[in-house]
N, C-alpha and C positions, 0 to 999 in steps of 0.2 A: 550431161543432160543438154540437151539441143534447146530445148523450149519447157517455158515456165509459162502456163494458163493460168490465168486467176480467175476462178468460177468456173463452176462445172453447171450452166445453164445451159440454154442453145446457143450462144454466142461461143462459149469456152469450149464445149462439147462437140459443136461442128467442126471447132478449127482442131480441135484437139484430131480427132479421125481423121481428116484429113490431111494433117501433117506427118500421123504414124504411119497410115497409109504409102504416104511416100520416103518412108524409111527414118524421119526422125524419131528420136527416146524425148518423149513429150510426159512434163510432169503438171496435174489437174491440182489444184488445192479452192477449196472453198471453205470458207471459216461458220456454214452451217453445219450443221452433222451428219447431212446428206446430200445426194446429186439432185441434177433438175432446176436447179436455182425455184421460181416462183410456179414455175409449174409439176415443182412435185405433188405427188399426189398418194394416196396410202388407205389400208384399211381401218378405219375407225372400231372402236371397240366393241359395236354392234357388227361388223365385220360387212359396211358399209363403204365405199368407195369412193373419196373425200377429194377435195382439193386443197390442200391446206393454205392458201393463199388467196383463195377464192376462184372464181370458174375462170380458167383458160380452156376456150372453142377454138379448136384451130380450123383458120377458111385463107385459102390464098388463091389469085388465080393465075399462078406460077407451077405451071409444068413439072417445071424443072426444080423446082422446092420440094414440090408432093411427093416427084417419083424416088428424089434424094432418099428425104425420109422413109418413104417406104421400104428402102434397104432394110428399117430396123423397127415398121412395126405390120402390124395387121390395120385396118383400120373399120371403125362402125361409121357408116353415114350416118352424120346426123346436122339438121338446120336447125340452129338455136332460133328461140320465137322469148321475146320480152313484152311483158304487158306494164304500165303502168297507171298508177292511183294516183291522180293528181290532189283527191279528199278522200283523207280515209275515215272521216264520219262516215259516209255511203258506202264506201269502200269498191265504188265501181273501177272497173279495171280498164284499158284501152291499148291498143296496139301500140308499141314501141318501136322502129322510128313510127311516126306520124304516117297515118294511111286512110283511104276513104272511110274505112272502118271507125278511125278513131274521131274524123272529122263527122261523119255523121251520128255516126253514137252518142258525141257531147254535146251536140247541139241540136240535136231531133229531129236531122234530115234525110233525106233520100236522093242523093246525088249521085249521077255514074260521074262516070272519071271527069269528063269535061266539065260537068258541073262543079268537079271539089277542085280542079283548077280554073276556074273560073274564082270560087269561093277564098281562093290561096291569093289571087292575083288582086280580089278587093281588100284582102283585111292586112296586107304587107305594108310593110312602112320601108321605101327604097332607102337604101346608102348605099355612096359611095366614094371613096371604096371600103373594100369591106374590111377594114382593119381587126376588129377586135367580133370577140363571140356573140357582140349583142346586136355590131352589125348586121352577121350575118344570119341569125334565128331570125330578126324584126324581119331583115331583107325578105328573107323564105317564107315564115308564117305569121308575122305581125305580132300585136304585144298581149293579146289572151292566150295565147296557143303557147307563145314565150314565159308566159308568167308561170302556166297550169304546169306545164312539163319540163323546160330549160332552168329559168333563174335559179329557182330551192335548190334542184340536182346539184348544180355548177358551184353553188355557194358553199354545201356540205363537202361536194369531191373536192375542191381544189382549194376552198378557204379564202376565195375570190369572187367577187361581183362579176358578169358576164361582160360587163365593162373595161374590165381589168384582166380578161385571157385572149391570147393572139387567137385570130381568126379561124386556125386551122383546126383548132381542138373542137369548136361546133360544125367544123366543114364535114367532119368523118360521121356526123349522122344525117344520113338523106332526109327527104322528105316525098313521099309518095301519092300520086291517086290514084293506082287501084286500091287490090285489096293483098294485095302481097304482105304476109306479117313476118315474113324471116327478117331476121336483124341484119344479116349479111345476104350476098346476093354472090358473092365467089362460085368459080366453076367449082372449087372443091371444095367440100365442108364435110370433117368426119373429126372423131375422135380416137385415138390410138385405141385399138382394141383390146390391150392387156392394160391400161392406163399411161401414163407420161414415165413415170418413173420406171416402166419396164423397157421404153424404146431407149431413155436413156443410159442403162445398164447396156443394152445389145452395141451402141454408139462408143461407148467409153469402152466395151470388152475389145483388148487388142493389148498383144504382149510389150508394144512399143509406148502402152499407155501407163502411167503410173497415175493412183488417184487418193487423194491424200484429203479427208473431210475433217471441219474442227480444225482447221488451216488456216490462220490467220497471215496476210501477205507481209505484212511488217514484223510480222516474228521469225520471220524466215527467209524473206526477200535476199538478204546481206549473208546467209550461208550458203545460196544455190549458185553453183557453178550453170553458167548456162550461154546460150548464144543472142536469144533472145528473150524478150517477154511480151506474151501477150495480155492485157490489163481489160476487165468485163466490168470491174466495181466502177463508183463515181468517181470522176475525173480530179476532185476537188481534193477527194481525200489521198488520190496519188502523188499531189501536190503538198497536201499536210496545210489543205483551205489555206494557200498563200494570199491567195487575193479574197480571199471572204471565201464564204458556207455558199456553195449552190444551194436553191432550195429547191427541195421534193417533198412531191406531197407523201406521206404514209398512211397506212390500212391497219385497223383493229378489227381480229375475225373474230365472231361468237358464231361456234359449231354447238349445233344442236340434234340431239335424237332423239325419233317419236318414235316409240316403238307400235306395232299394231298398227302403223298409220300406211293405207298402202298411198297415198299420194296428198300430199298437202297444198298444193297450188297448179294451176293447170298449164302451168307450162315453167321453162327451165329458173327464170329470171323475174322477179317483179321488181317494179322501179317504187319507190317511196320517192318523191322529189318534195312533195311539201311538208311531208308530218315525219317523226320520227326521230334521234339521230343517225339513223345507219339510213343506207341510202340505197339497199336493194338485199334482197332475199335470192338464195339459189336453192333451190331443192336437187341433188344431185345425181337419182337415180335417173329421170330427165336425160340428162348428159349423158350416162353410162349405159343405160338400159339395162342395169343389174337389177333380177328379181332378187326379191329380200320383203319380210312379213312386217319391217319397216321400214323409216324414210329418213336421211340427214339433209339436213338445211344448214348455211353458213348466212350470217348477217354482217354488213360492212362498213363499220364505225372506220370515216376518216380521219386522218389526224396530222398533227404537226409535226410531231415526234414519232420516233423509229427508224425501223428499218427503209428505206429510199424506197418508193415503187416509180413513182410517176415525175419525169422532168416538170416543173411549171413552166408554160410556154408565154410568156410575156416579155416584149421589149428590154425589160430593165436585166431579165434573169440571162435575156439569150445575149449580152453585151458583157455581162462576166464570164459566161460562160467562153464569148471568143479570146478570152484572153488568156485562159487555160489550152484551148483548142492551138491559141501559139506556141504554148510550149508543148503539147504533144507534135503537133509539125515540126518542132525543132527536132526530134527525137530521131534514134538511128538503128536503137536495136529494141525499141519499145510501141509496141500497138495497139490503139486501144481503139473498140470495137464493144457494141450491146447498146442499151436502152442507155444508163447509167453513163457509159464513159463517154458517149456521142451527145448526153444529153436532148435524146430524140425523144418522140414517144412514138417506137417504133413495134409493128405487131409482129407475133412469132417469128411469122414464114418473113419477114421483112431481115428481123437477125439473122437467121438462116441466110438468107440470099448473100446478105453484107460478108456474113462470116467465109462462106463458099468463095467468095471472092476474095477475100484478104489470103485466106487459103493458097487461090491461084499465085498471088503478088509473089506469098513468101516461098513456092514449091522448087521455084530453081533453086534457092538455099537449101530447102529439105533433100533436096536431091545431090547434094553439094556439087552442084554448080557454081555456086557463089557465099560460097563457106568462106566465112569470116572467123578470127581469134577466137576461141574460148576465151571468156572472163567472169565476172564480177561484179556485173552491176550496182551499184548501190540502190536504193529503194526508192530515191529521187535525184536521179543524176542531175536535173536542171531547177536552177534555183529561181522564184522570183522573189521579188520586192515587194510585202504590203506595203499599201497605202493607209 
């Protein structure tokens, strides 16, 4: 065996293709019981078209991502649109990011564009700089706009006051005055046309591939003969949490089906940010564009515990995290790549791009240009010291 993948998501999945591609025997293991990591997706028992991790929309505007993946699906155009309910007494809904729509709707105006940036530019409270999530919402749209739509959100997703998340995680949603209501604005936005778990099947099909689900890396790590490894889980547990627990936030799904319902919300996404504990609804025929005489909705209880989705991005988290990150740079026949072991919060086509590229780094090897021993790696070759 040349190459041991841990995880068969987009991180493990790209490199995997493209290392068999160039002649290495690459072996996939993920310790779920299927491929796709978080964006698998499946037919629900109404025979519905589900995300089981909740909605992954893929939008990149990366050429050279799109055209990648199109080796291995069809795709449906489609522009995700989010509304949200700031009170769900009234239950009135509003454009998600923030658009003249949503600025004149909740406050009974009729502004064209220069007027809702005029109206942006009175009710902002400046800092600088902008360190943290609360700088930058206040900076953007001031402290109603921040209370109605940002704080609650931030408080349920991450389990953090907006005071307490680095800046970057409220940078990733604009704020607009026209009336543009797409969530994203990428040259490309579609969804695989047979779903995620079918381009991932076409990616991983390849004789040089072996895939092995119900794989745990520690159960097996210490009998694979191999050259290298490439590592998609958290960083922390490769390490066996030597220096502390990184922490992630995690997701509780409640899938739900209406039958007889041909549409139960008017668009893909709605945001709950102040009432509730789940913090957004998907209705997922929306996404798919599957007719069906009913509808599945998933609801998104956050949590502390589980399974990892989301790195928490604050100061104190990303200063444990570089201390892990020394000992994968120490590393020689060990790379690790994804959301998880980079500790990023990085979107799709963002994995994709990274993984493409680490692909490129190791291909003189794959090609055995620069064939090294077979061995034996142990499951944590470099040791540290808690504190």
């Amino acid at each position: 065996m040349d190459t041991l993948i841990v995880g068969a998501g987009f991180a493990g999945a790209t490199t995997a293709r493209q290392l068999a591609e160039a002649g290495d025997r690459v072996l996939v293991i993920d310790k779920r019981p299927h491929i796709a990591g978080n964006a698998y997706d499946r037919l629900d028992t109404a025979g519905v078209m589900v995300h089981e991790y909740g909605p992954h929309i893929f939008h990149t505007n990366s050429e050279y991502v799109f055209e990648y993946l199109s080796h291995y699906t069809k795709w449906r155009p489609y522009e995700h649109r989010v509304l949200a309910v700031p009170d769900a007494r009234n239950g009135r809904a509003f454009p998600m990011p923030i658009n003249r729509t949503t600025v004149n709707g909740l406050y009974g105006l009729d502004l064209d564009e220069d007027g809702v940036a005029d109206f942006l530019q009175r009710v902002r409270e400046p800092r600088e700089p902008l360190r943290t999530s609360e700088d930058v919402v206040l900076n953007s749209v001031g402290r109603d706009l921040c209370e109605k739509f940002f704080r609650g959100y931030t408080r349920k997703q991450w389990g953090l006051d907006l005071s307490e998340l680095a800046g970057g995680v409220a940078a990733r949603i604009p704020t607009r005055t026209n009336d543009d209501d797409r969530y994203f604005t990428d040259r490309f936005q579609a969804m695989p046309e047979a779903g995620y778990t079918a381009m991932f099947e076409r990616m991983l099909d390849h004789p040089n591939i072996e895939v092995r689900t119900g794989t745990a890396y520690e159960d097996v790590a210490a009998g694979i003969d191999r050259r290298r490894t490439v590592f998609s889980g958290p960083v922390d547990e490769y390490y066996g949490h030597c220096y502390g627990r990184l922490p992630y936030r995690s997701l509780r799904f409640e899938h739900e089906h209406l039958p007889r319902c041909g549409q139960y919300q008017p668009v893909g996404t709605v945001n709950y940010p102040n009432d509730h504990a789940y913090t957004r609804v998907t209705e997922f025929r929306h996404l798919t564009g599957q007719a069906h005489t009913g509808t599945s909705l998933v609801r998104e209880y956050p949590t502390a515990e589980g399974d990892p989705y989301y790195p928490i991005p604050n100061a104190d988290n990303e200063a444990l995290f570089k201390r892990y990150e020394a000992l994968a740079d120490a590393e020689s026949d060990v790379f690790f790549i994804g959301r998880l072991a980079q500790y990023r919060y990085y979107n799709m086509d963002q994995v994709v791009g990274a993984a493409l590229a680490l692909s490129r780094r190791l291909l003189p090897e794959a090609t055995g240009m620069a064939g090294s021993p077979r061995g034996r790696p142990s499951p944590s070759p470099h040791t540290c010291t808690a504190d």
